[in-house]
N, C-alpha and C positions, 0 to 999 in steps of 0.2 A: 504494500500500500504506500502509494507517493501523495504529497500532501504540499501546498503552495505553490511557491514559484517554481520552476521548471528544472531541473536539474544539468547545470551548463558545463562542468566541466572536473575533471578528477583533482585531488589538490596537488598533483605535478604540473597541472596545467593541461593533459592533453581534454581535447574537446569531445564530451559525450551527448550533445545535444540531439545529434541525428540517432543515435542508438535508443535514447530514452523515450523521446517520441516514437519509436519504432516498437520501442515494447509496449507501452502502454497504448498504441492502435489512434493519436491526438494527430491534427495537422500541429505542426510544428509552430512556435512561436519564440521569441528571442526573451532573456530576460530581462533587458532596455526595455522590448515593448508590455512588460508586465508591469515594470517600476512605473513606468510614462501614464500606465492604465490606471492605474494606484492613487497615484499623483494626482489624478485629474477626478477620481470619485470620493476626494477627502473634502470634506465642505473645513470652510474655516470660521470659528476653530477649529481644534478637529475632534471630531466625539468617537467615542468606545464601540456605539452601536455600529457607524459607519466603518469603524474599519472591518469588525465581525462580518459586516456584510459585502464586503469587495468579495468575489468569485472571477476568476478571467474564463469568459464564453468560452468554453471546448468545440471543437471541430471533430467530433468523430468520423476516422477511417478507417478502421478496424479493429473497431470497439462498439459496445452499447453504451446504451445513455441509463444511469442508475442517478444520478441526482440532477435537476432543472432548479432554478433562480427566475428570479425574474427578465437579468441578462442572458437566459438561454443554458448552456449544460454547465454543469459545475460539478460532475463525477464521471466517470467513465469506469469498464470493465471491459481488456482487453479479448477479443475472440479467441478462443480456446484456452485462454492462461487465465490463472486467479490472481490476475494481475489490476489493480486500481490504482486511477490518479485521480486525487480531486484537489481542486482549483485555487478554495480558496484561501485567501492569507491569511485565516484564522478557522481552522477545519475542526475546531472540538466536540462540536454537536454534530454532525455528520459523518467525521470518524468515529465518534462513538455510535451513530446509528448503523452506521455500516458494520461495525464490528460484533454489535449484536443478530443482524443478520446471518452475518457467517457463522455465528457459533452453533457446533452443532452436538453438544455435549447436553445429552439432556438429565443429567445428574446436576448439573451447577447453569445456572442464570444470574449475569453479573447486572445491574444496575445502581453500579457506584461509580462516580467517575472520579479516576487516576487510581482507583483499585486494580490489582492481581491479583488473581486467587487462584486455588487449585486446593482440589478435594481427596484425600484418597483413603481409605478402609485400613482400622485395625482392631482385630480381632471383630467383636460385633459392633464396635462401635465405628462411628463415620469422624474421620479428621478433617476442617476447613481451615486453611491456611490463605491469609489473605497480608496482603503489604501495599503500601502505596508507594507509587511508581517514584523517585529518586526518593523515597525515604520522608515523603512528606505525606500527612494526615491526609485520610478519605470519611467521604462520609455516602450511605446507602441500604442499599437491598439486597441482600444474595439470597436465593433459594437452591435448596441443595436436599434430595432428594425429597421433592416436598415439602421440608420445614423450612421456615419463612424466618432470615436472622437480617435481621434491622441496627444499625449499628449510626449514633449520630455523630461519632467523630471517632479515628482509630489513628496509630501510626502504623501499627503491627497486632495482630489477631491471630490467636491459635485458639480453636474453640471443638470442643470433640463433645460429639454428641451420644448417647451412649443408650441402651436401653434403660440406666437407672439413673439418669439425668443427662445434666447438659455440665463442663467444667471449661473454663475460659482463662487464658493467662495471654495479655499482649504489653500494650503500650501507650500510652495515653488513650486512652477508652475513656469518651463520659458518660457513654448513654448503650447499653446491649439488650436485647430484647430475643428471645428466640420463642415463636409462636405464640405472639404477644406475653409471654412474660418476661419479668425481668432476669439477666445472670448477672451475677455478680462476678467480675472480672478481678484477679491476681493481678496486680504490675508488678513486668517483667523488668530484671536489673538487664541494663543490655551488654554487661560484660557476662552475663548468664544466659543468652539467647540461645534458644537448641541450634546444633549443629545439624548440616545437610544428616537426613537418616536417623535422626532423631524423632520419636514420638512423642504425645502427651500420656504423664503416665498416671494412675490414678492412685 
């Protein structure tokens, strides 16, 4: 998944313009004429909302069109590869609707943004491990085999569900709820964080 401005060049300098447009199935465009485009859709001053909404019109040639704007395509999906670009200069909402589309894990449904998670079984119990992406707090929804864990700010989350409850140890947690009720969450010292292969033990 490619996201913004256009990707122009490797950082030794050789030119990957014609390749990348080539994978992603786009008419080609310079990124002068994306800054110039930018430049010219910024009212002055210049507001937050407007810049969220600069997208550069796509040219599909051998791609679909998976996201529209008002200026016309603003996502593409290249033919036969699970290849996407999308356009705009601030792609959060749209990257993340696209990413819930592709997911196709129907044990874990993420609805937190700047969360990672991942679920995996031990013994009868179910383990969700979830982190926010450079180490900064999230806040959201996961469901994961059906139970519904709600979480209003986290940095780090280890939360094992068990047939004789629910036990939680992460990291700035204020607020955890697992099918509406409340868990009380352990904070984690983080020179004591589990190691890769580590489980929650009871």
């Amino acid at each position: 998944i490619f996201c913004g401005p256009p990707v122009f060049c490797a950082t030794d300098g050789r030119d990957l313009a014609k390749e990348f447009f080539r994978l992603v199935g786009a008419r080609p465009f310079t990124l002068a004429d994306y800054q110039q485009a930018y430049l010219k859709h910024l009212p002055f001053p210049t507001r937050p909302t407007a810049v969220n909404r600069f997208h550069w019109p796509l040219e599909p040639v051998a791609a679909d069109v998976v996201f529209t704007t008002e200026s016309g395509c603003s996502g593409v999906k290249r033919h036969g590869l699970e290849t996407y670009y999308l356009s705009g200069v601030d792609p959060r909402e749209k990257l993340r609707e696209l990413a819930q589309k592709l997911d196709t894990d129907d044990r874990l449904a993420v609805d937190a943004f700047n969360a990672i998670a991942t679920v995996y079984d031990e013994g009868e119990a179910t383990v969700l491990a979830v982190t926010g992406r450079y180490d900064q707090p999230w806040s959201g929804v996961i469901r994961v085999d059906r139970r519904e864990v709600r979480v209003k700010s986290a940095r780090l989350l280890l939360l094992r569900l068990g047939p004789r409850g629910c036990e939680a140890i992460g990291e700035r947690i204020k607020d955890l709820t697992v099918d509406g009720h409340r868990v009380a969450a352990t904070e984690m010292d983080k020179t004591n964080r589990p190691r890769k292969g580590d489980g929650i033990r009871s």
